[in-house]
C-alpha positions as a Markdown table, in Angstrom:
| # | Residue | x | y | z |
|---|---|---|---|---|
| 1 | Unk | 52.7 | 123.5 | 99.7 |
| 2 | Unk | 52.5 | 123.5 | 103.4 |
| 3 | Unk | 48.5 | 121.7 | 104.6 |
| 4 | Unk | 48.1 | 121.7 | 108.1 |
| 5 | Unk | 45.3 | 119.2 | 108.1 |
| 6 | Unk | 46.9 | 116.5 | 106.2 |
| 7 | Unk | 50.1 | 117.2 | 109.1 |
| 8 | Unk | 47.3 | 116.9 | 112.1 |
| 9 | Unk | 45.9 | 114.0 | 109.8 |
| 10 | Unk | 49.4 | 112.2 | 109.4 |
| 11 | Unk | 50.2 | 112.6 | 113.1 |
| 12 | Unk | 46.7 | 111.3 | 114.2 |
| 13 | Unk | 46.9 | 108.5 | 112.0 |
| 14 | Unk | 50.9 | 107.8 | 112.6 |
| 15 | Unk | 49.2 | 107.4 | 116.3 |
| 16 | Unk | 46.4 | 105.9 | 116.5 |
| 17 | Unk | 46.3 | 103.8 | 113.1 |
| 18 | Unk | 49.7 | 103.2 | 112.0 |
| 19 | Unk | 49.6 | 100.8 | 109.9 |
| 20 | Unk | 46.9 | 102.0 | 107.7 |
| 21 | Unk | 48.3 | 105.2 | 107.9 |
| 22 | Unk | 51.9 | 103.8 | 106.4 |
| 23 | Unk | 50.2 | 101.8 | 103.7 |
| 24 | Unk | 48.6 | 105.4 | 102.5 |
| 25 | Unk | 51.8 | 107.1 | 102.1 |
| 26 | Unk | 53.4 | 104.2 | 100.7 |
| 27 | Unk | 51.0 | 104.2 | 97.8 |
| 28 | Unk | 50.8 | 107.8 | 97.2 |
| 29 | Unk | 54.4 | 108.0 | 96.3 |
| 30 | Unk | 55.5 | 111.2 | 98.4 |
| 31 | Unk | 59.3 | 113.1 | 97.4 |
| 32 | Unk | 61.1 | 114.3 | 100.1 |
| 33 | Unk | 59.9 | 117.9 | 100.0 |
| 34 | Unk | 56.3 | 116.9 | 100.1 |
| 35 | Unk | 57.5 | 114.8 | 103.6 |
| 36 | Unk | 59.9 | 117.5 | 104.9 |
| 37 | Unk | 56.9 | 120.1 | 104.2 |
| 38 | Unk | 54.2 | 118.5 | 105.9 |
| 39 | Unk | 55.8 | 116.5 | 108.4 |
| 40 | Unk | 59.4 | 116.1 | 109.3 |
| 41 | Unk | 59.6 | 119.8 | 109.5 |
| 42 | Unk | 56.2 | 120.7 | 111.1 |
| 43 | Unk | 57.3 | 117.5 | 113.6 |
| 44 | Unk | 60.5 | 119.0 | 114.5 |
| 45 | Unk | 59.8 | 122.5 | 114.9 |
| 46 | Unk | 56.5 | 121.9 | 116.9 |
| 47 | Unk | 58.7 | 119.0 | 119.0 |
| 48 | Unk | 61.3 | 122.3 | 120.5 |
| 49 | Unk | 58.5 | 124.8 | 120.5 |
| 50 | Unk | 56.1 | 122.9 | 122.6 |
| 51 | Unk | 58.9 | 121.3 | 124.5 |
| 52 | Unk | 60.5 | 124.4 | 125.2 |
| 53 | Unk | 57.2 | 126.4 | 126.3 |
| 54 | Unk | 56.4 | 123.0 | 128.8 |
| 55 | Unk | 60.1 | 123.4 | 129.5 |
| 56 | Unk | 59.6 | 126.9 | 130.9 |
| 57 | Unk | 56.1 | 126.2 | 132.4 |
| 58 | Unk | 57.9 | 123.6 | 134.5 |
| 59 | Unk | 61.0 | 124.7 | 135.2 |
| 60 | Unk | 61.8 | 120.8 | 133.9 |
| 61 | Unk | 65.4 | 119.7 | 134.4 |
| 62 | Unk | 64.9 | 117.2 | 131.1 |
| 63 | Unk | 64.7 | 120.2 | 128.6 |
| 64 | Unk | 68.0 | 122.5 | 128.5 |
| 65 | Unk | 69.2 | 121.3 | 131.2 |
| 66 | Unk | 72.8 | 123.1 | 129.9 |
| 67 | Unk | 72.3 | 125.7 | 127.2 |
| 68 | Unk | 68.9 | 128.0 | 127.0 |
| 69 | Unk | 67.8 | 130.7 | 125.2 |
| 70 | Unk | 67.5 | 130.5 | 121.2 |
| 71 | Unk | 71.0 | 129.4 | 120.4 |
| 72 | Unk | 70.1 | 126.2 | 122.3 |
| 73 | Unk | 66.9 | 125.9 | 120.5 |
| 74 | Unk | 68.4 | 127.0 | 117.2 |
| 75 | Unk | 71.0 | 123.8 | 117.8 |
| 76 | Unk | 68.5 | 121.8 | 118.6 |
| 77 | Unk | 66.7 | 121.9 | 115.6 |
| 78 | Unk | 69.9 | 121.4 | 113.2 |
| 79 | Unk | 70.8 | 118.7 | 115.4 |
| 80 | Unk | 67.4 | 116.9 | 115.3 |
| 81 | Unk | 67.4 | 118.3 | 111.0 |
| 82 | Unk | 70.7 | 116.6 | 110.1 |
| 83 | Unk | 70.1 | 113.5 | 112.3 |
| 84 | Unk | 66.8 | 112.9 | 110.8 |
| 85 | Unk | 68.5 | 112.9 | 107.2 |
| 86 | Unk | 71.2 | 111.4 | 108.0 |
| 87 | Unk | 69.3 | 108.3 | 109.5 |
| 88 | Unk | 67.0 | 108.2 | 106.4 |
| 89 | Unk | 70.4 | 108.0 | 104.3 |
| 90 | Unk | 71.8 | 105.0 | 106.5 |
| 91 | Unk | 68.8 | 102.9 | 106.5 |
| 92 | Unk | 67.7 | 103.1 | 102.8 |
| 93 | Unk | 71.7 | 102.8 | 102.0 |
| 94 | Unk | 72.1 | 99.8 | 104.3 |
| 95 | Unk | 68.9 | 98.4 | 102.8 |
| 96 | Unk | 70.6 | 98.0 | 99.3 |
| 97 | Unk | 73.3 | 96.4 | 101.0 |
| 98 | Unk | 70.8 | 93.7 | 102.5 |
| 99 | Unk | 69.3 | 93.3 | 99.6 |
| 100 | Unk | 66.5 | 95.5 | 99.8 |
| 101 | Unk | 66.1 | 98.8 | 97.7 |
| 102 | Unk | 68.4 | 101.6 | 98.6 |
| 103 | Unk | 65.3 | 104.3 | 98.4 |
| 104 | Unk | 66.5 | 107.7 | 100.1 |
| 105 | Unk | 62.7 | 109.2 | 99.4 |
| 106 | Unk | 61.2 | 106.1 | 101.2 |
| 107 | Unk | 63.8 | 106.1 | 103.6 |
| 108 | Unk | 63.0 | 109.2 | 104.6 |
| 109 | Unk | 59.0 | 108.6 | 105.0 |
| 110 | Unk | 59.4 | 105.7 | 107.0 |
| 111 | Unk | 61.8 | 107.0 | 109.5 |
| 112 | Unk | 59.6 | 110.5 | 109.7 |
| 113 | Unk | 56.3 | 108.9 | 109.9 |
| 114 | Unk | 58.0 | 106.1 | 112.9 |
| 115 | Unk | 59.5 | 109.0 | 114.9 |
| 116 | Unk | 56.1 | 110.8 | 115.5 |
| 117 | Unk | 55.7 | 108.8 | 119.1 |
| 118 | Unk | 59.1 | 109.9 | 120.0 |
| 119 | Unk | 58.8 | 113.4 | 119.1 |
| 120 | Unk | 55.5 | 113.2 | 121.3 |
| 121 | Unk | 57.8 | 111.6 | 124.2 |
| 122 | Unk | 60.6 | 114.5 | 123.4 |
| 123 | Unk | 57.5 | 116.8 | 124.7 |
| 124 | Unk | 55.8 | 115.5 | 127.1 |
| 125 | Unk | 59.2 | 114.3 | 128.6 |
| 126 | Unk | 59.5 | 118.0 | 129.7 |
| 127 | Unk | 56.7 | 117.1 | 132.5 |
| 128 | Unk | 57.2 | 117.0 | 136.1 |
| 129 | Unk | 57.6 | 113.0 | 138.0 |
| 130 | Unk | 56.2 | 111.3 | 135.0 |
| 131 | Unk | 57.7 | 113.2 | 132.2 |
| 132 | Unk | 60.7 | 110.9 | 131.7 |
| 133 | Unk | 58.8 | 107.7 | 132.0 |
| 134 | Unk | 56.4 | 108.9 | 128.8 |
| 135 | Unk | 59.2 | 109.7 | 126.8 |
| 136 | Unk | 61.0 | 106.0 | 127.6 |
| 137 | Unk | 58.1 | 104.4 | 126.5 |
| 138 | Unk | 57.6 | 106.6 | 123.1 |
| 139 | Unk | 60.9 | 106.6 | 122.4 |
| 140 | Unk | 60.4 | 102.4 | 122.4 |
| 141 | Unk | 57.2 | 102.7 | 120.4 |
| 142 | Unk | 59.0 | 104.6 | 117.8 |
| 143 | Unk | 61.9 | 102.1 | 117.7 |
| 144 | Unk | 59.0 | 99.2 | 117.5 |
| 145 | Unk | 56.9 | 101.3 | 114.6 |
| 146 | Unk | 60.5 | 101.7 | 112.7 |
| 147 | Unk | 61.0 | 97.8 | 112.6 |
| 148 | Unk | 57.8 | 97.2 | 111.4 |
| 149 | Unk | 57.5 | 99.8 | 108.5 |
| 150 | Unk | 61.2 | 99.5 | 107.2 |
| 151 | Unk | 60.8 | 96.4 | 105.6 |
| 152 | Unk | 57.8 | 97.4 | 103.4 |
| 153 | Unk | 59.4 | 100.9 | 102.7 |
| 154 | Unk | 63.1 | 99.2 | 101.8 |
| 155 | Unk | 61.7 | 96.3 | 100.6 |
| 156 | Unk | 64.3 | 94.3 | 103.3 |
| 157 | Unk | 64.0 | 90.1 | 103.1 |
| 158 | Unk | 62.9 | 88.8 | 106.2 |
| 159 | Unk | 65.8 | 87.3 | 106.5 |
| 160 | Unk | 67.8 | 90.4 | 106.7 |
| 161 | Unk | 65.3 | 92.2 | 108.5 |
| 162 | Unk | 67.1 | 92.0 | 111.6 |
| 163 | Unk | 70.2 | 92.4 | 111.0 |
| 164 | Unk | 69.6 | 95.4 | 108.7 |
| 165 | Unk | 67.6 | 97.2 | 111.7 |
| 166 | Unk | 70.8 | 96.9 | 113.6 |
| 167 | Unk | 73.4 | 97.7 | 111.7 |
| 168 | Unk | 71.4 | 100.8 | 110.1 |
| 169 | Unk | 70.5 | 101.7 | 114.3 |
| 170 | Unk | 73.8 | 101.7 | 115.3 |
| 171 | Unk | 75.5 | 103.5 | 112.6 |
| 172 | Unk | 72.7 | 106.1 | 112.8 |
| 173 | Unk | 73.6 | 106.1 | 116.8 |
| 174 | Unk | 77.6 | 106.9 | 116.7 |
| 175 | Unk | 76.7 | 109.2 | 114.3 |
| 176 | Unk | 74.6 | 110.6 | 116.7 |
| 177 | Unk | 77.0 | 110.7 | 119.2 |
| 178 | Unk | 79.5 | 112.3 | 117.2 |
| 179 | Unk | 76.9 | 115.0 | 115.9 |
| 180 | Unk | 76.1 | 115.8 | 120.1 |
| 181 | Unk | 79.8 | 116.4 | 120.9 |
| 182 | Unk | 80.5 | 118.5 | 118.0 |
| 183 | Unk | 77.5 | 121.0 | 118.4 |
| 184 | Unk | 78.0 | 120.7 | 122.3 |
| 185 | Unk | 75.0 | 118.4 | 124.1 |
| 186 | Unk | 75.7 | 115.4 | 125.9 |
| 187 | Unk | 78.6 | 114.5 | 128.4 |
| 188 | Unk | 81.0 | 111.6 | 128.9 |
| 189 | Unk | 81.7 | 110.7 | 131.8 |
| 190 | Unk | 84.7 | 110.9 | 133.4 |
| 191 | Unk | 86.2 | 107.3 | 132.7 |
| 192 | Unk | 89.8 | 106.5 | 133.6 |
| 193 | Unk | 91.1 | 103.1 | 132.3 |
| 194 | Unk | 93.3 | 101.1 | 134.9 |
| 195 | Unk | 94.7 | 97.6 | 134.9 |
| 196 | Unk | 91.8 | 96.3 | 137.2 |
| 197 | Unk | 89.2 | 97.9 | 134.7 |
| 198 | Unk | 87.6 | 101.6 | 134.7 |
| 199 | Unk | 87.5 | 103.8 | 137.1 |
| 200 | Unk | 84.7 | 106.5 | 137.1 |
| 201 | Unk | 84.4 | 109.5 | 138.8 |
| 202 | Unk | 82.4 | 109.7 | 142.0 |
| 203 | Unk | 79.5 | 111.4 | 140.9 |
| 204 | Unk | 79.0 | 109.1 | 137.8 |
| 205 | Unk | 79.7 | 105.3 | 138.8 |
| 206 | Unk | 78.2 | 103.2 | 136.7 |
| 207 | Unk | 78.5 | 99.2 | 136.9 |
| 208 | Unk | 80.7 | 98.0 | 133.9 |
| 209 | Unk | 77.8 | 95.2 | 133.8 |
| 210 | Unk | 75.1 | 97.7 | 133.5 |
| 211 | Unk | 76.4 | 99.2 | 130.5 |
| 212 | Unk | 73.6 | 100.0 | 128.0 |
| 213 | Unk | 74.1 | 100.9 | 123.9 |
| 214 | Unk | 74.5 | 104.4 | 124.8 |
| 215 | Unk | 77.2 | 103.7 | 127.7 |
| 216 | Unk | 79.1 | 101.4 | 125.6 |
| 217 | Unk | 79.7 | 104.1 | 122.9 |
| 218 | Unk | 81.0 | 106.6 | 125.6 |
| 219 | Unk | 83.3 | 104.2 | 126.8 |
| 220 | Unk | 84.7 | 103.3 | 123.5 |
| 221 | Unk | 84.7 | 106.9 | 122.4 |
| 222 | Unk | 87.0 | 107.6 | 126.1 |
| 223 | Unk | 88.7 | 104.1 | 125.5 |
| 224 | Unk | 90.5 | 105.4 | 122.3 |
| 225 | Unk | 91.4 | 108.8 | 124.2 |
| 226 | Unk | 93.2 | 107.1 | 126.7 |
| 227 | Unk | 94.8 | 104.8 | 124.1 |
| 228 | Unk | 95.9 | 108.1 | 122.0 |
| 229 | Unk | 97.5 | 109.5 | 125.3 |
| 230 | Unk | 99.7 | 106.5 | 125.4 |
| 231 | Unk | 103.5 | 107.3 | 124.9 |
| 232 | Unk | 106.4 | 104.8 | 124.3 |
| 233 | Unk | 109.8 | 105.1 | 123.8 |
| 234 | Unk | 111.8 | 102.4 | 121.4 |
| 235 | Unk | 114.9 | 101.1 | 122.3 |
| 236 | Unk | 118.1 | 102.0 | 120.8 |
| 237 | Unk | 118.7 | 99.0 | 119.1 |
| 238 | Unk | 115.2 | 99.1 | 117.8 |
| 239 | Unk | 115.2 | 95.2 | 118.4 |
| 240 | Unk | 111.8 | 94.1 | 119.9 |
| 241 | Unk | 112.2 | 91.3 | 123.0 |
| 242 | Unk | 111.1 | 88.5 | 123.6 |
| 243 | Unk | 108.6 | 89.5 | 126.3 |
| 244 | Unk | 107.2 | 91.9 | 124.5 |
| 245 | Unk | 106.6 | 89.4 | 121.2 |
| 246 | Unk | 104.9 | 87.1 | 123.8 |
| 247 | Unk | 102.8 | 89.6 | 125.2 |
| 248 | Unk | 101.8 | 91.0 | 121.8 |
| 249 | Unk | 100.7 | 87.3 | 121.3 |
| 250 | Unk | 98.7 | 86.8 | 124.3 |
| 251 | Unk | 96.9 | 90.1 | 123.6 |
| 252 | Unk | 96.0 | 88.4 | 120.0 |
| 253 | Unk | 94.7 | 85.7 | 120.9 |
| 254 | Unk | 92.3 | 87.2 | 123.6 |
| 255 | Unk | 91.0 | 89.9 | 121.1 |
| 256 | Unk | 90.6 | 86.6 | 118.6 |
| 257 | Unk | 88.6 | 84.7 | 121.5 |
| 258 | Unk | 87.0 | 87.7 | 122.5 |
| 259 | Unk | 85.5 | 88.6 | 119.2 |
| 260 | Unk | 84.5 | 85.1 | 118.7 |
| 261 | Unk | 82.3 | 85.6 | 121.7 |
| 262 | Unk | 80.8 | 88.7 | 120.7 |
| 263 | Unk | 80.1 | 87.6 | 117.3 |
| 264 | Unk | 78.2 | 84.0 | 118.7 |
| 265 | Unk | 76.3 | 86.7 | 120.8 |
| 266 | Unk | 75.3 | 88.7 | 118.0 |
| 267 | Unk | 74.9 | 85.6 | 115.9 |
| 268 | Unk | 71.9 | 84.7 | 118.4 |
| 269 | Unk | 69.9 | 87.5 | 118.8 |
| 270 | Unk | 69.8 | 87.7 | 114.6 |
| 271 | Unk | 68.2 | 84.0 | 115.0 |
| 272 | Unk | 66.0 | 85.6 | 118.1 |
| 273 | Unk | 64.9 | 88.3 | 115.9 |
| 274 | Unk | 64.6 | 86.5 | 112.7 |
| 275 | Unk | 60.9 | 86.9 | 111.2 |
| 276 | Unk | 59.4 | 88.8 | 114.5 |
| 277 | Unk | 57.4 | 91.0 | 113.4 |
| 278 | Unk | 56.2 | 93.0 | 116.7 |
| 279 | Unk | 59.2 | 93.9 | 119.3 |
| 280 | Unk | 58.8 | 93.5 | 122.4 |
| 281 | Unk | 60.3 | 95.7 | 125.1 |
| 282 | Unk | 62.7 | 92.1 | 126.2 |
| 283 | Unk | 63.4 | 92.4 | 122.5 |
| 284 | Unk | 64.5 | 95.9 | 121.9 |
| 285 | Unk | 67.0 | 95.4 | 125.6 |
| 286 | Unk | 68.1 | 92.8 | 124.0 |
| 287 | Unk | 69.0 | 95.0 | 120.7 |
| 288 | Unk | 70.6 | 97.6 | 122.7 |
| 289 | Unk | 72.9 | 94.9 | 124.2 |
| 290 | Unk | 73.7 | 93.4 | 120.8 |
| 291 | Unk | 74.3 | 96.3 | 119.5 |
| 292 | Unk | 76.6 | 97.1 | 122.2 |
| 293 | Unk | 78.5 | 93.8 | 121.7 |
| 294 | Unk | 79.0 | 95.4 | 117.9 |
| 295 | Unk | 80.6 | 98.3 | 119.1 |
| 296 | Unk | 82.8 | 96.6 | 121.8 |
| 297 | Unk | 84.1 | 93.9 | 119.1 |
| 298 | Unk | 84.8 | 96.9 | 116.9 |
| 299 | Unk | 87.4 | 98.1 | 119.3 |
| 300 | Unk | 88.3 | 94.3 | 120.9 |
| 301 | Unk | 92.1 | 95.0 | 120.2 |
| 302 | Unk | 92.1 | 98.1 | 122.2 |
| 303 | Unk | 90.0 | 97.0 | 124.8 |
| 304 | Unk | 92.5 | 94.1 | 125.2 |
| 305 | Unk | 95.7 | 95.9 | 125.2 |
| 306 | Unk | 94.2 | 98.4 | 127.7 |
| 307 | Unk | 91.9 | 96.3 | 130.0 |
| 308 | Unk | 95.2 | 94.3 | 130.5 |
| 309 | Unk | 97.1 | 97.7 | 131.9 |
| 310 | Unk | 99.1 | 97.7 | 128.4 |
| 311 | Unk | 101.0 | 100.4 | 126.4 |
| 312 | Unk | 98.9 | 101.5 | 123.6 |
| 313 | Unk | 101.7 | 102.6 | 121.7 |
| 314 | Unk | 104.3 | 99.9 | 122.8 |
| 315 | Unk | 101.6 | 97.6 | 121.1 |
| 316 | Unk | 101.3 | 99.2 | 117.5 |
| 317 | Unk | 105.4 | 100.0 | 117.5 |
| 318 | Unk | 106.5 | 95.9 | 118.2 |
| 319 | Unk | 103.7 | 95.2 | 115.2 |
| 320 | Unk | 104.8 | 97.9 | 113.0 |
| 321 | Unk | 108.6 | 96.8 | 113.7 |
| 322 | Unk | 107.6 | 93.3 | 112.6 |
| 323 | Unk | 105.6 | 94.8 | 109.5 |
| 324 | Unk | 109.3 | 96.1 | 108.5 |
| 325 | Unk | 111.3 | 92.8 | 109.1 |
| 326 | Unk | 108.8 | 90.8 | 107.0 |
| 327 | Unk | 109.5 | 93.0 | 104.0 |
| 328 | Unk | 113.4 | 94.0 | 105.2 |
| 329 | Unk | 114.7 | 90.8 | 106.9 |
| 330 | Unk | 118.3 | 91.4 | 107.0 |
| 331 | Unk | 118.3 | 94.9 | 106.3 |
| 332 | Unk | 120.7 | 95.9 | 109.5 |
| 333 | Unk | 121.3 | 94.2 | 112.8 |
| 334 | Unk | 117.8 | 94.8 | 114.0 |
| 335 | Unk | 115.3 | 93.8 | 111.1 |
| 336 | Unk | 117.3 | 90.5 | 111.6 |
| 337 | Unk | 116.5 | 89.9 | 115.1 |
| 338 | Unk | 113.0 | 91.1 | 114.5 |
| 339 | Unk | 112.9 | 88.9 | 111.6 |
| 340 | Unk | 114.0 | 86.0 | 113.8 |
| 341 | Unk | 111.8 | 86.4 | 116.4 |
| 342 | Unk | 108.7 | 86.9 | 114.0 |
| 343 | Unk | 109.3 | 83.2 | 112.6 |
| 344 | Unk | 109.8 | 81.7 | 115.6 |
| 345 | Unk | 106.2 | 82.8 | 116.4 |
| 346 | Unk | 105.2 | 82.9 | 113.0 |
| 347 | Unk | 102.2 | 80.4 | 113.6 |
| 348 | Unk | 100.8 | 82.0 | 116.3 |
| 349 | Unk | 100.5 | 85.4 | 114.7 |
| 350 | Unk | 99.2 | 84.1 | 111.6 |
| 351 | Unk | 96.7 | 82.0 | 114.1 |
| 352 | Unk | 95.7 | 85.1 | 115.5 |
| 353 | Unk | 95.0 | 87.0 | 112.9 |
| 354 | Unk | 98.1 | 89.7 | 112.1 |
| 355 | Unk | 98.4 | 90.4 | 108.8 |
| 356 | Unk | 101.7 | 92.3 | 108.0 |
């Protein structure tokens, strides 16, 4: 049953006496309906009310700045619904992976009761000049609040506690970004991938060394695109050449040495971030980058091939021809010349990584 002083009660204390506040709820053992009725839902749906009637007040630019009306509200509030659920599931899941308990009710407290800054941001972000600069700085006090009451929610190690906050972050942030382009919100920019890097469109340039979490996703997401555009056609004899075997291992070994890299990079910031208990605002840049490094290492091999002016699907056809000759051999004319030319370079493959 809905109590609209123990929602002012929790949002005052979520505020102004955290921690207290999260001990409370911790001990009184909440289910997810009590939560969802007295906070997550009161949160959202006050969030897009108040932040669409600031919105119109102000004639703000922040707040449907491409859809109004109620459809735009109405997708709003699934969005911010699903995401909310969905980022409870991901954190208490990834908990039990990091050996901490895999607690969907908890879950689900902790990242409700951490968001309440950065549903106050998503409102008074809808104000004129200084409007964006609030909700920056809430939307980082909520990030900070969720890495300090995870661990006593999930029960994460210290050890882990790091690590765990940015995995669970950054799967909850593709989702995310998957969830904004399917309803409709967001953009991409307008990214074109050359052999001297990526060329944006005039009215977005962005510095490829500027690139922030958020950036990094777009680019990967437009990265893959371009890579799925890529035509090739085989040759006739099907027989792969010896250029293109020695290009194919060039590109491995820069995706192996460029993964190393990200990994030693990623490797750090866990030994930065192991046992902190308070985040600074160096700390959580520092996140954002790491957890850009994740992404980018995800997708090294295309990044390589492409980066490098390549044929996306040149690349997969001379590794799924040498997939063939490994199990064929001598099957015809061509397994046997692929064949050939895969154990000549058989170490360096296997180096390299390929598995076939």
């Amino acid at each position: 049953m809905f109590d609209y002083m123990k929602t002012i009660n929790l949002i005052k204390g979520g505020l102004l006496d955290s921690k207290n506040t999260w001990q409370s709820y911790l001990e009184e053992d909440h289910d997810c309906k009590d939560t969802a009725i007295n906070l997550t839902g009161p949160l959202i749906l006050g969030t897009f009310i108040l932040s669409a009637i600031l919105s119109w007040i102000f004639s703000s630019q922040y707040m449907f700045s491409r859809q109004s009306g109620f459809f735009a509200l109405l997708m709003g509030l699934i969005g911010a619904i699903v995401g909310i659920i969905v980022a409870a599931f991901i954190f208490s899941y990834l908990a039990g992976v990091f050996k901490g308990k895999h607690d969907f009710k908890k879950g689900f407290a902790a990242l409700s009761l951490a968001s309440i800054p950065g549903y106050l941001g998503t409102v008074l972000g809808t104000l004129p000049m200084i409007g964006w600069l609030l909700s920056l700085g809430l939307g980082i006090l909520s990030l900070v609040f969720l890495y300090k009451i995870i661990p006593s929610y999930l029960e994460v190690p210290d050890e882990n506690r790091a690590i765990h906050f940015i995995a669970s972050l950054l799967a909850t942030i593709i989702f995310a970004f998957i969830l904004s382009m399917v309803i409709g919100f967001g953009s991409t920019p307008n990214y074109s991938y050359t052999s001297s890097g990526i060329d944006v469109s005039k009215d977005q340039k962005v510095s490829v060394g500027e690139r922030g979490m958020f950036r990094e996703i777009e680019r990967q997401a437009t990265l893959a695109d371009e890579a799925d555009d890529d035509t090739f056609d085989p040759p006739a004899d099907g027989q792969i050449s010896k250029q293109q075997m020695k290009t194919l291992v060039a590109n491995l070994e820069r995706v192996t040495d460029f993964q190393a890299r990200q990994e030693a990079q990623i490797k750090k910031l866990e030994e930065q971030m192991d046992g902190k208990e308070d985040l600074s605002f160096s700390d959580l840049s520092k996140l954002g980058r790491g957890m850009g490094s994740l992404i980018s290492a995800s997708n090294a091999e295309v990044e390589v091939v492409k980066s490098g002016g390549g044929n996306w699907a040149e690349h997969q056809w001379v590794k799924q021809q040498l997939r063939v000759a490994v199990i064929q051999k001598d099957l015809n004319k061509a397994v046997e010349h692929n064949y050939a030319l895969y154990q000549k370079y058989e170490e360096e493959l296997t180096k390299y990584g390929l598995r076939l």
